[in-house]
C-alpha positions as CSV (number, residue, x, y, z in Angstrom):
1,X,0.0,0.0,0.0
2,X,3.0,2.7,0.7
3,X,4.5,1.4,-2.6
4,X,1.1,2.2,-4.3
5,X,0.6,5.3,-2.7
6,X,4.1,6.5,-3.3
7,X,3.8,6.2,-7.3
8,X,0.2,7.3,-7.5
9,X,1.1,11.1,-8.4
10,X,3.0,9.4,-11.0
11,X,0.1,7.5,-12.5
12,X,-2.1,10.8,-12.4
13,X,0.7,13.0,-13.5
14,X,1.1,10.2,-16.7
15,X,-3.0,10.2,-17.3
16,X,-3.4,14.0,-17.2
17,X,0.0,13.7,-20.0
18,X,-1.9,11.1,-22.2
19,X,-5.1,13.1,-22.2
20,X,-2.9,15.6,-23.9
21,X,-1.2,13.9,-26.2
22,X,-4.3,12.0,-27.6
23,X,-5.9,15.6,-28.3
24,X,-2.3,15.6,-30.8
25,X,-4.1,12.8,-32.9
26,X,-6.9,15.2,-34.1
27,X,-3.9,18.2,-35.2
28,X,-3.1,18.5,-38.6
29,X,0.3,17.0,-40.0
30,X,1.4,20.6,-40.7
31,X,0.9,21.7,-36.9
32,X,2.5,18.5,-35.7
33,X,5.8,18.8,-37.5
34,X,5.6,22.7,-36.1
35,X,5.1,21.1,-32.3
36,X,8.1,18.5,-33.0
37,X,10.7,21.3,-34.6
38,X,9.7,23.7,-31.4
39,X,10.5,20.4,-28.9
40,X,13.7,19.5,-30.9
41,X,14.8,23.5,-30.3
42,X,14.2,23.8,-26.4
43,X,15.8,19.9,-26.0
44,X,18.8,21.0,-27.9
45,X,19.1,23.9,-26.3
46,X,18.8,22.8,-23.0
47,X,21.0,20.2,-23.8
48,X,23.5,23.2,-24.8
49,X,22.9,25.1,-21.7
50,X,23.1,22.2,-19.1
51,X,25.5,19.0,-20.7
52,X,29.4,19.7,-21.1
53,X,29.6,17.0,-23.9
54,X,26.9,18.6,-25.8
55,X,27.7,22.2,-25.6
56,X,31.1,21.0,-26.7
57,X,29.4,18.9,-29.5
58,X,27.2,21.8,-30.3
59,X,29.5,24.9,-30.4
60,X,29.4,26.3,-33.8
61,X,25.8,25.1,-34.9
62,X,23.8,27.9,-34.4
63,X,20.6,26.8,-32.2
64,X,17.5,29.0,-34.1
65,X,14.1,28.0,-34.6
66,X,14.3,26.6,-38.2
67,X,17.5,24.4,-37.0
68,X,17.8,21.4,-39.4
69,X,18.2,18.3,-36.9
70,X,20.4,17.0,-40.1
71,X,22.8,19.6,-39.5
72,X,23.7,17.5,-35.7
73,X,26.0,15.5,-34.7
74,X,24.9,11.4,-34.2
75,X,25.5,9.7,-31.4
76,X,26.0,6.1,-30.8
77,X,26.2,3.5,-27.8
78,X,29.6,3.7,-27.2
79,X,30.2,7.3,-27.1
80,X,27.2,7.5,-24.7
81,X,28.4,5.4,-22.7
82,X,32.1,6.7,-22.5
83,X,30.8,10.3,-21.9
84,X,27.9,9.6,-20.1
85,X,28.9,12.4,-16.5
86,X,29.0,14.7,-19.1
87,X,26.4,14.4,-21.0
88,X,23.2,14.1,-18.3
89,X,22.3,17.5,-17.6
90,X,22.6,16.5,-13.6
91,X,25.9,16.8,-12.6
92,X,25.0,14.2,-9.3
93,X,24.6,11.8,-11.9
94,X,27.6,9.1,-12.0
95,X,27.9,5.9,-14.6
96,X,29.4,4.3,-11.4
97,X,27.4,4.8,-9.3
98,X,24.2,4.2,-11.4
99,X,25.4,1.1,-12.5
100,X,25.8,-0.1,-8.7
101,X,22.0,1.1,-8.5
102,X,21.0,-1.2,-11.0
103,X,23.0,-4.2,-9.5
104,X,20.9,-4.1,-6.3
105,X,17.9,-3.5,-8.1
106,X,18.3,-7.0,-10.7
107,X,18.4,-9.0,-7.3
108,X,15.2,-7.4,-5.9
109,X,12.5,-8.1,-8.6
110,X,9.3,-5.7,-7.7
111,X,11.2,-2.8,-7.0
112,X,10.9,0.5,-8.1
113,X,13.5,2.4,-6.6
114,X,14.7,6.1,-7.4
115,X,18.1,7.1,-7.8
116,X,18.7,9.7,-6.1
117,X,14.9,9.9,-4.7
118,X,13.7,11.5,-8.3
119,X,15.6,9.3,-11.5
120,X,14.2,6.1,-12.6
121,X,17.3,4.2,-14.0
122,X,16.9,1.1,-16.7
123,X,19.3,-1.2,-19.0
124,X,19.3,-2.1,-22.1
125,X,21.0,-4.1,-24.7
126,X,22.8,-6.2,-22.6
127,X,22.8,-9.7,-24.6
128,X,26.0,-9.0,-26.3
129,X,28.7,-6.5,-25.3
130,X,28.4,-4.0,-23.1
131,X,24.7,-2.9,-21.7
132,X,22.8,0.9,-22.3
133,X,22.3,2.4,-19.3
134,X,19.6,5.3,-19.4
135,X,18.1,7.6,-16.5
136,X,14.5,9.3,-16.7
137,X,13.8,11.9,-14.2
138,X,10.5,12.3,-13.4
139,X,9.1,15.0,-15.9
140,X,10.2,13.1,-18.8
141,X,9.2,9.9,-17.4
142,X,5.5,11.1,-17.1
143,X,5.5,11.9,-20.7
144,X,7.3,8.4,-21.4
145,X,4.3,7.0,-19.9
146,X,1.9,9.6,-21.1
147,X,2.7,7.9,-24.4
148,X,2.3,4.3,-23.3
149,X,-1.2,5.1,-21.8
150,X,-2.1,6.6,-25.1
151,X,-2.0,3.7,-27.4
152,X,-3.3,1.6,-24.5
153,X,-6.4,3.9,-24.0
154,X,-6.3,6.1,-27.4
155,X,-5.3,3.4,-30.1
156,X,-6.5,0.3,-28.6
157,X,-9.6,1.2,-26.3
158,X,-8.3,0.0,-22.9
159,X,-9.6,3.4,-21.2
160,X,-9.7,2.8,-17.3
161,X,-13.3,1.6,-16.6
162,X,-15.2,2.0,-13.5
163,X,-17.1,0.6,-11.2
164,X,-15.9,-3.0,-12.6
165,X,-12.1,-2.6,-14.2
166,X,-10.9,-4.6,-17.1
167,X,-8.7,-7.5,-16.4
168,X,-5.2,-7.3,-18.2
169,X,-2.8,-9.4,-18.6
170,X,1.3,-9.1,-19.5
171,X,3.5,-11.2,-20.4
172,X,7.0,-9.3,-20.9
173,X,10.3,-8.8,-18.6
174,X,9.9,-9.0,-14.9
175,X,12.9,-7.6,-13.7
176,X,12.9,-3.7,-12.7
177,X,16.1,-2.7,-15.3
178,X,14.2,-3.3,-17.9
179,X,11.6,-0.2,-18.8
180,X,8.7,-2.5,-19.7
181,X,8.7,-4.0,-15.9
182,X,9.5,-0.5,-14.6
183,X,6.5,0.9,-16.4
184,X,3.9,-1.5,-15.0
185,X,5.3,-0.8,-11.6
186,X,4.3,2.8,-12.3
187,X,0.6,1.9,-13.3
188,X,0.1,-0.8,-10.6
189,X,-2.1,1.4,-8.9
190,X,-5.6,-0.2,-9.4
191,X,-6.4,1.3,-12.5
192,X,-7.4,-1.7,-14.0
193,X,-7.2,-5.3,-12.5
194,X,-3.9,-6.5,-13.8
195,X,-2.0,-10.2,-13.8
196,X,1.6,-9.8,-14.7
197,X,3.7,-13.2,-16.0
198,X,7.3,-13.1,-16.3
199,X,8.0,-13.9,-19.9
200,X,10.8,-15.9,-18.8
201,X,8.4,-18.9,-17.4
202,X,8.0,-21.9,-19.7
203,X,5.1,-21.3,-21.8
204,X,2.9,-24.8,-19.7
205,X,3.5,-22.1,-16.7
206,X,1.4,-19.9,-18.0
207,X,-1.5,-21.3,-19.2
208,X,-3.1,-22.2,-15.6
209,X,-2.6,-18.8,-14.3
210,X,-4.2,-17.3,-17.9
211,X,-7.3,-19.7,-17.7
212,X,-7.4,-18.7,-14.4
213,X,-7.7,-14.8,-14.8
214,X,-9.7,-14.7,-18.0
215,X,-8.4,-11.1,-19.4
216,X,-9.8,-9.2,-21.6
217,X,-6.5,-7.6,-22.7
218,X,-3.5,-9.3,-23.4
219,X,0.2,-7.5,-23.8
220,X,3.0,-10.1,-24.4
221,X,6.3,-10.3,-26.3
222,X,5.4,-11.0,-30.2
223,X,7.1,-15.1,-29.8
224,X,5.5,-15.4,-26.6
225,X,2.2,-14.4,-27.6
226,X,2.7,-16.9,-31.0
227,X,2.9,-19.5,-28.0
228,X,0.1,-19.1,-26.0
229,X,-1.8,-18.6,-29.6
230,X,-0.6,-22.4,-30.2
231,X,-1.9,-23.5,-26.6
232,X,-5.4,-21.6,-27.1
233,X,-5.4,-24.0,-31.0
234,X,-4.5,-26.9,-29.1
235,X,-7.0,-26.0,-26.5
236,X,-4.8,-26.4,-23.5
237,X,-4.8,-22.1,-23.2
238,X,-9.3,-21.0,-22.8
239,X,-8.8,-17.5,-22.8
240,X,-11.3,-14.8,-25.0
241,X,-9.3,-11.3,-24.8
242,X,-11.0,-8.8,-26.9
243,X,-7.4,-7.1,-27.2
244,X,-4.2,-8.6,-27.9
245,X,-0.8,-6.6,-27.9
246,X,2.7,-7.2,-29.0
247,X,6.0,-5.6,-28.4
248,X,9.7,-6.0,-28.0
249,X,10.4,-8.2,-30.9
250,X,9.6,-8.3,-34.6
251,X,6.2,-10.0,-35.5
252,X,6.6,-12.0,-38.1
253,X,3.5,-12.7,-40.4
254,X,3.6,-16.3,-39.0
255,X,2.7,-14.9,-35.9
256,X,0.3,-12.5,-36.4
257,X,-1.7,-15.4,-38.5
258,X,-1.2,-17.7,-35.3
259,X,-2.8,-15.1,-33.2
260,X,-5.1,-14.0,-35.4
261,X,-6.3,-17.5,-35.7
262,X,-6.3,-18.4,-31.8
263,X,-8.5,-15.3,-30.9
264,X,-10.0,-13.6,-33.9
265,X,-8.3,-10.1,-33.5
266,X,-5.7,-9.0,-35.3
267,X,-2.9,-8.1,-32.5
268,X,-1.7,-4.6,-32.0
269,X,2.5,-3.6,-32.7
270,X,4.3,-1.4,-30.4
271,X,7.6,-0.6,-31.7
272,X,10.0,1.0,-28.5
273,X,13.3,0.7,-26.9
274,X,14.5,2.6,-24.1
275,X,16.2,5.1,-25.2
276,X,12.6,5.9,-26.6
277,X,9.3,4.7,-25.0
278,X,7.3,3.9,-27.2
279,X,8.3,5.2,-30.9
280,X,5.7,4.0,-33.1
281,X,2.4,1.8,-32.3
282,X,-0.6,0.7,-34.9
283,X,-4.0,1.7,-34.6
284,X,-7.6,-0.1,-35.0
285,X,-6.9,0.2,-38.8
286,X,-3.5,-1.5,-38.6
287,X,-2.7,-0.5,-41.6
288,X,1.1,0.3,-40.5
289,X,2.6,1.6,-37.3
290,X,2.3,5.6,-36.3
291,X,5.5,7.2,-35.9
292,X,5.0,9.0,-32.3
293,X,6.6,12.2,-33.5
294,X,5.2,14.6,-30.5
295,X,7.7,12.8,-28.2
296,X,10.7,11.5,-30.6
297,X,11.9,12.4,-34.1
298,X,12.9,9.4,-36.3
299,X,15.4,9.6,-39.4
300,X,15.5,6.4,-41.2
301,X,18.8,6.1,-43.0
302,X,21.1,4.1,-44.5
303,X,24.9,3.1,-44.1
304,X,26.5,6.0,-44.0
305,X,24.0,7.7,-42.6
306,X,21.9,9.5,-44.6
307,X,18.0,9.6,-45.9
308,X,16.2,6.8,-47.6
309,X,12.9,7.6,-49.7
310,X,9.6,6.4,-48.7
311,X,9.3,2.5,-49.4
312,X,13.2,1.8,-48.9
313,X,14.6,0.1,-45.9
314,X,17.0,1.5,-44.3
315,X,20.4,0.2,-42.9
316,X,19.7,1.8,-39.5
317,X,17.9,4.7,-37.2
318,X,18.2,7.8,-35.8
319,X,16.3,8.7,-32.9
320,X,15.7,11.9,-30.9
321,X,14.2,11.5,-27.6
322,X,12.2,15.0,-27.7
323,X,11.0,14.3,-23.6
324,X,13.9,13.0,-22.0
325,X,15.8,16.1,-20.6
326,X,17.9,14.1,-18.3
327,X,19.7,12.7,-20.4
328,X,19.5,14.1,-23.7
329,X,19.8,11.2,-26.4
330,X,20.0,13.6,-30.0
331,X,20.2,11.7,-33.0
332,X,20.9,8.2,-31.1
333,X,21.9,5.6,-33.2
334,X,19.5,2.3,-33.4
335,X,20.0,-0.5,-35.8
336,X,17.1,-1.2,-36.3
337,X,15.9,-2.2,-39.6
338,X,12.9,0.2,-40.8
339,X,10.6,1.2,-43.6
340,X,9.1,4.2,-43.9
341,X,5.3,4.1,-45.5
342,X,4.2,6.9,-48.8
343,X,0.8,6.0,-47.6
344,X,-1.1,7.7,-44.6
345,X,-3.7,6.0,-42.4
346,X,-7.1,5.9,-43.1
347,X,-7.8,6.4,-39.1
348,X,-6.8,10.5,-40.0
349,X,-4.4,10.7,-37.4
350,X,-1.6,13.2,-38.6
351,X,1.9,10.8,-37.6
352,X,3.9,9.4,-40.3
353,X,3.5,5.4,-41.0
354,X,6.0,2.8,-40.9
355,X,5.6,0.1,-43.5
356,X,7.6,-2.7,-41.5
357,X,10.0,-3.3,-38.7
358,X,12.3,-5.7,-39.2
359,X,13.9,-6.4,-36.8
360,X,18.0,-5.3,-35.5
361,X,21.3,-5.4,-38.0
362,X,23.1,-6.8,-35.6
363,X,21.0,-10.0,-36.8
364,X,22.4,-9.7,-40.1
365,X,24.8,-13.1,-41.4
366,X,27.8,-12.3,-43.2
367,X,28.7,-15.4,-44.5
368,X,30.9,-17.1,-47.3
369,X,29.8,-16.2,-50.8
370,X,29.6,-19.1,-53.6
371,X,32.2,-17.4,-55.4
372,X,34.4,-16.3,-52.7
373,X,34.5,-13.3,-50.4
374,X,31.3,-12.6,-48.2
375,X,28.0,-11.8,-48.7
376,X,25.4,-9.9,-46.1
377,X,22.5,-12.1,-45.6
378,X,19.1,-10.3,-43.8
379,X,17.0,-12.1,-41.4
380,X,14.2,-12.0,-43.6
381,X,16.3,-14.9,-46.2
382,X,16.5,-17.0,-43.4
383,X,12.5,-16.6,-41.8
384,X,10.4,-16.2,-44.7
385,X,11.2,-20.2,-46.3
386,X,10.0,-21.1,-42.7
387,X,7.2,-19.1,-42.7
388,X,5.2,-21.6,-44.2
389,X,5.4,-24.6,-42.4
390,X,2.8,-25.3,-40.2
391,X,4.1,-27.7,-37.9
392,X,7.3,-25.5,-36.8
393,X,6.0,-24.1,-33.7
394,X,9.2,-22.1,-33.0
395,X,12.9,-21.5,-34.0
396,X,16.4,-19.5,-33.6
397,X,18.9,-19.7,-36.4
398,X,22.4,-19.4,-34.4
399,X,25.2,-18.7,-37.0
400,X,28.7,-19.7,-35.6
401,X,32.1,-21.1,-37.0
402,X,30.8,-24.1,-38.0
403,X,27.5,-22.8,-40.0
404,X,24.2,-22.4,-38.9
405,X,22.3,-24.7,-36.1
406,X,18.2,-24.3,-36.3
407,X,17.0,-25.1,-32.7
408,X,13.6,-26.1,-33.8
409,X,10.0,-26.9,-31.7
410,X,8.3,-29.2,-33.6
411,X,4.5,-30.1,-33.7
412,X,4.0,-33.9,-32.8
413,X,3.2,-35.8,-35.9
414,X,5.8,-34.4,-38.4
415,X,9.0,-35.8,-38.9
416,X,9.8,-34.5,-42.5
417,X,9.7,-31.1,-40.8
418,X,13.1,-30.9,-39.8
419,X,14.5,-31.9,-43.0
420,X,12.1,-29.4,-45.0
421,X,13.8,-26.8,-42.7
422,X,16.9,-27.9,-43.5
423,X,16.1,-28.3,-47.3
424,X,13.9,-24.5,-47.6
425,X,17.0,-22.7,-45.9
426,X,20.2,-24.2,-48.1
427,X,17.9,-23.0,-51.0
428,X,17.6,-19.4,-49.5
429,X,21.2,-19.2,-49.4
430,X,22.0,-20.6,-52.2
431,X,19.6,-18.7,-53.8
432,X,21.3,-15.3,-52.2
433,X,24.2,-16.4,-52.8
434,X,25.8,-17.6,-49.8
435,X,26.6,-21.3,-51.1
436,X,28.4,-24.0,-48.9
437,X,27.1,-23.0,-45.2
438,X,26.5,-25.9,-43.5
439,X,22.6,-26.0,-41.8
440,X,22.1,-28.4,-39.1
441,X,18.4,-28.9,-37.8
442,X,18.3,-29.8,-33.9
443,X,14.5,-30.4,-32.4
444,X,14.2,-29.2,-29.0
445,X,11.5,-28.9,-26.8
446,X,11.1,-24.7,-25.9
447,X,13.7,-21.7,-26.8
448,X,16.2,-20.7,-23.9
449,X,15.4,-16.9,-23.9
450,X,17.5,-14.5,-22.6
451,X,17.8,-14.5,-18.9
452,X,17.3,-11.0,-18.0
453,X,14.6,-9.4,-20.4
454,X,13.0,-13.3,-21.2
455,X,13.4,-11.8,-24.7
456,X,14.3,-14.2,-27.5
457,X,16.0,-13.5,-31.3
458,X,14.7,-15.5,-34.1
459,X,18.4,-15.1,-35.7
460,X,21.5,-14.6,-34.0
461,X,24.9,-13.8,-34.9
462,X,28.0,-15.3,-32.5
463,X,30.5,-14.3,-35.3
């Protein structure tokens, strides 16, 4: 109850912040690109006046109201993390000493500590190298969760409801460095009646607990959500949510078809990291994902870092986190895979469309070409041959010296299906190129996932 009581001007501070945001989705596109160019300004120049690394990184640019965000300097991981004291605009902050914070928080799993009393502090990106570390104070993290309450209630219809609340249930990370735990501890106020899984249980762990609650909303990872589509199929899962919602990881079209099969509804995207919140979310039309451009300004790009059309992927992203003031994150490089739409939604709302998210680079092969020297193979080679076989539940592609292994969950009945596998992804490489890569096929019963965020990658690089 103290716990409750102590984030509850949180939750109302975050309410009274999506209220405003969703009275953005009736502006015109002209009005909201005015409202993003006037955030970008006062965040750069706040980030001038109170950071030593960006005033350094900004001298010489002059800082007016028609500033081209082009005309700044990127940032990526590494350099954030190697200037990080001088970059927040708190100088109390300390990498250190923040990273100590977050120690004692992974060993205590339902807190919600501050640092400092006032900064919420997360992780990210920890599964290879060295993990993102990013602080929130509290004024930017009630608009971080002014936007997650906005495609809950605005985009999806999950308004709070009174006198008898909706039952929801999540199945994501559980652990309090990760932002999607740390922004259900925020909203565990009573708002709605809530069940929260850790996404790290095996999937038979969850089904009791499901049946039990009967929600009406469901939020899970995208492969987690595939799962429990497959136990509602096999009818070991009896749940009827009138919602269902994905985030964290690509959905695949496998997946959506799974769910859309299990439930009838065709499941809501949420595309967001947390350097962001939430970037880019689709609507009741689903007819792409909206870019959230009142709280972060997306550039997708390619290689070398510059512009790609409408229609084109793009080799990576460029984000600008317009509400985080604490630590100002300007043209923050994610390599994430992304398409930008021509088209505009039919629902009216003014934000930009993405086409498709596909997922990180970092996922991309390079592998031995057929006629010697390398060749870049995407993710997308390797998952659409298995896109189509109904009795493959559930893989990850791991490429390493000796080729590429397929850890494969395989319906019962079906013994051709590992062989079909094998067979559909020699002929995608081939086919790209990318000749003589061994592929070996190995059934197992459920995908390890990783062991802090319970997330799990459909391909993975360990070369």
């Amino acid at each position: 109850m103290i716990a409750t009581a102590r984030r509850l001007p949180d939750t109302l501070a975050a309410l009274r912040a999506a209220k405003t945001l969703e009275a953005h989705d009736a502006w015109s596109p002209e009005h909201l690109r005015a409202h993003q160019q006037e955030r970008l300004v006062a965040l750069v120049r706040h980030a001038a006046a109170h950071s030593p690394f960006h005033r350094e990184r900004l001298a010489g640019i002059a800082l007016d109201d028609d500033l081209d965000v082009t005309a700044l300097p990127a940032l990526d991981k590494a350099t954030m993390l190697e200037h990080f004291d001088e970059l927040v605009t708190d100088r109390r902050l300390r990498l250190t000493a923040i990273e100590a914070h977050l120690d004692e928080l992974e060993h205590r799993p339902h807190a919600d500590d501050l640092f400092l009393g006032e900064y919420r502090a997360m992780a990210s990106g920890g599964t290879t190298g060295r993990r993102g570390v990013f602080v929130y104070g509290r004024e930017d993290w009630t608009q971080a969760i002014g936007g997650l309450l906005r495609w809950s209630g605005g985009f999806m219809g999950l308004t709070p409801r009174l006198p008898r609340r909706r039952r929801l249930a999540s199945v994501v990370a559980d652990v309090p460095l990760h932002m999607t735990a740390r922004m259900a501890r925020t909203l565990d106020v009573g708002v709605h009646r809530m069940l929260r899984l850790d996404a790290r249980r095996p999937v038979s762990e969850l089904v009791g607990p499901l049946n039990a609650f009967a929600p009406e909303g469901l939020t899970a990872y995208a492969s987690v959500a595939a799962l429990l589509a497959d136990e509602q199929l096999a009818g070991r899962l009896r749940i009827d949510p009138a919602t269902v919602a994905v985030t964290s990881e690509v959905l695949t079209a496998d997946m959506r078809e799974r769910i859309e099969a299990a439930w009838g509804c065709t499941p809501f995207n949420g595309y967001a990291s947390t350097e962001t919140g939430m970037l880019a979310t689709s609507c009741e039309r689903h007819e792409g994902l909206h870019v959230l451009s009142d709280l972060n300004l997306l550039e997708v790009v390619d290689a070398g870092g510059r512009p790609v059309p409408p229609g084109t992927q793009g080799a990576k992203v460029l984000v600008t986190n317009l509400v985080n003031r604490t630590q100002p994150l300007i043209r923050m490089e994610l390599s994430d895979l992304v398409t930008v739409s021509p088209a505009t939604c039919s629902c009216g709302r003014p934000y930009p469309l993405l086409e498709t998210v596909d997922g990180r680079s970092d996922d991309i092969l390079v592998l031995p070409a057929a006629g010697g020297g390398t060749v870049s193979v995407h993710p997308l080679t390797l998952r659409s041959p298995l896109a189509a076989l109904p009795d493959l539940r559930q893989y990850r592609i791991v490429h390493d010296a000796s080729g590429l292994t397929v850890e494969a969950v395989i319906g019962a009945g079906n013994g051709e299906t590992g062989a079909e596998i094998e067979r559909r992804l020699t002929a995608a490489l081939a086919e790209r190129g990318a000749g003589g890569t061994p592929v070996t096929v190995t059934q197992v019963e459920a995908i390890e996932r990783h062991p802090g965020s319970g997330k799990a990658k459909l391909v993975e690089s360990r070369v």
